[in-house]
Steps between C-alpha positions, in 0.01 A plus 500: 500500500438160439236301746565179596305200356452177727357180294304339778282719726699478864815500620457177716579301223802461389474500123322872550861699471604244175370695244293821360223568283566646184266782513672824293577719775737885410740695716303782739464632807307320792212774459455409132537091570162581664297687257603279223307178632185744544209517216429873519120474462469281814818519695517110452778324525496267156708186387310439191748216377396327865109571439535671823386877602476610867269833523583643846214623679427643849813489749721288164413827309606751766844277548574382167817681515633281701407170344797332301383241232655227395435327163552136546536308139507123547657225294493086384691503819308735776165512348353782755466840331325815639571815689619580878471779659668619793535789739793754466540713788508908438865514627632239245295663206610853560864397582480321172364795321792712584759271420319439150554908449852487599566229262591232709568147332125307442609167660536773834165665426310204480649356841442816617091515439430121582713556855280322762207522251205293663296234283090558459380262291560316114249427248619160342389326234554103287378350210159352593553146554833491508615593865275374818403738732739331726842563317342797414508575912833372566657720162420807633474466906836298497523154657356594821257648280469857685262617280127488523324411122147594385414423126423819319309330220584395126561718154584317188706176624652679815371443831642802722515520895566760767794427746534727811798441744338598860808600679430861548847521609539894574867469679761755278227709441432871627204612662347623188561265280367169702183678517505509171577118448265445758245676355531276155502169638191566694356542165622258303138386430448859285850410336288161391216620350689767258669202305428500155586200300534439149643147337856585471673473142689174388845486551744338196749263609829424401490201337839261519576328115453843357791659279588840613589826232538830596768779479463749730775776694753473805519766760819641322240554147638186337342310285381154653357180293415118569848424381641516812402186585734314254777584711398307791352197562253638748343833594343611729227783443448696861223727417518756789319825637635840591272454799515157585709418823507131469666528122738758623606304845596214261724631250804483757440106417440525143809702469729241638329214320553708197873472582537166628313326261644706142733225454246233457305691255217623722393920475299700711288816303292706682241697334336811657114388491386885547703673288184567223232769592148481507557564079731268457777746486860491676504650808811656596396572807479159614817387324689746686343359829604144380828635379560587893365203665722259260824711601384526854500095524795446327338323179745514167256208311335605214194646568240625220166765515184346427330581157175375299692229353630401862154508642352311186782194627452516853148587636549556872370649791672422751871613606730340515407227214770333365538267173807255327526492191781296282750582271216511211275732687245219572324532871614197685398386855227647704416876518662677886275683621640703846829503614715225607779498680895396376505131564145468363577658186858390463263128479240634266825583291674197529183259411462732189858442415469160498188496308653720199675293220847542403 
């Protein structure tokens, strides 16, 4: 089961459902989704790429089964990154559980498990310097900024901040399980004190002028290289998630821009950002999952897996992220990162067209 990533850190704004974070995520059951964010030794929950670990303590430890984290992954664009955690409710987990063992599609599973999930509170985090504490406020609490903000304190060049949302909105719940939710936001101060923060890694950027080689696989086992671009004027690299609902609720629009726009030398090629395991291997298992979300949404474009030499081109963490490159193979035009939708790209297109020499 894949978990969904947002970029920014609450669904008030409206750039939070755009794109995904491109932590590497495998197909399992709900149950399993949970243990694998946990560090044995402490029960923590760790993001070590975010320099963020939450060690639940007190009523967070008794409950931790029902807290859902989100790894947020920001961008040039969205520069917020961090973790939120919400609430899921016992009946959504368990119903989620089951449908996991009965082999129900992921995309199902995961709506399944976030149904009328309830949000606790984010841990956020910007370059020092580089983002006031105001945008900083509006970024994750929306424009009516509905979150309250406390600075955490600095590692390395980060300055981090906890963001808690007090709605305490119970209604959809059962008995049992608002007393549960209850019980955590009344203790959100515990939930405070347990953050551990480390400076979080550098993250490479894609850098536009740059030439790009590589020769990789499609989805069918054939073999893929950079020449591919010769035989258009412009393509456009998608790099997509298996998990990531804003790159799959888009490719209805790159699919008919692939179409439409053939004739005037302009190709769409998606690549599957999580197709390599943790050792840099294939993973079939993924593929497969891509194979059926591609057929599910009607795409016939090209579409590649992600390999070393892939990853080496196009440094990214965020889904989707999206990059034009010319009939030479040379990066042209500024790096997408998040979706966009049809009229917005069919102009990003257009302008690159008209940049391109004959």
């Amino acid at each position: 089961m894949k978990r969904v990533i947002v970029l920014l850190l609450t669904a008030a704004i409206a750039l939070s459902v755009t794109a995904c974070g491109g932590g590497k995520k495998t197909e399992q059951t709900a149950e399993k989704q949970m243990q694998e964010q946990t560090d044995t030794a402490e029960g923590a929950f760790d993001f070590p790429d975010l320099g963020i670990k939450f060690v639940p303590d007190g009523v967070w430890a008794e409950l931790r089964d029902n807290l859902l984290m989100q790894p947020v992954y920001g961008s040039e664009v969205d520069p917020v990154s961090g973790v939120m955690v919400d609430f899921g409710n016992d009946e959504a987990i368990e119903k989620a559980k089951n449908a996991a063992k009965d082999g129900k599609d992921g995309s199902d599973v995961e709506a399944m498990m976030w149904d009328n999930s309830k949000r606790l509170f984010a841990i956020a985090w910007v370059r020092t310097g580089e983002v006031p504490m105001d945008t900083v406020m509006e970024l994750v609490g929306g424009p009516d900024r509905l979150a309250n903000v406390v600075e955490l304190g600095e590692s390395g060049n980060a300055t981090f901040y906890f963001c808690t949302y007090p709605s305490e909105d119970t209604e959809g719940l059962t008995e049992q399980s608002a007393e549960k939710y209850t019980r955590l936001c009344n203790d959100l101060d515990t939930a405070k004190k347990n953050i551990i923060m480390s400076q979080p890694p550098e993250q490479e950027q894609i850098e536009a002028g740059g030439t790009v080689n590589f020769t990789t696989q499609d989805f069918n086992g054939n073999e893929v290289s950079n020449d591919i671009f010769a035989q258009n004027k412009v393509t456009m690299i998608n790099i997509w998630g298996s998990f990531c609902q804003p790159c799959i609720e888009e490719m209805p629009a790159l699919q008919t821009i692939s179409e439409d726009m053939k004739a005037q030398g302009v190709a769409i090629v998606g690549v599957l950002g999580d197709a390599m395991d943790s050792e840099g291997n294939l993973d079939e298992d993924v593929v497969d999952l891509g194979k059926m979300v591609l057929e599910k949404n009607g795409v016939t474009y090209l579409n590649l897996v992600m390999n070393q030499e892939l990853k080496d081109a196009f440094p990214t963490q965020t889904y989707p992220t999206s990059i034009l490159v010319d009939k030479n193979g040379l990066i042209i035009g500024d790096i997408i990162y998040g979706s966009r939708d049809e009229d917005q790209y069919r102009k990003i297109l257009s302008d690159a067209l008209n940049s391109v020499k004959e």
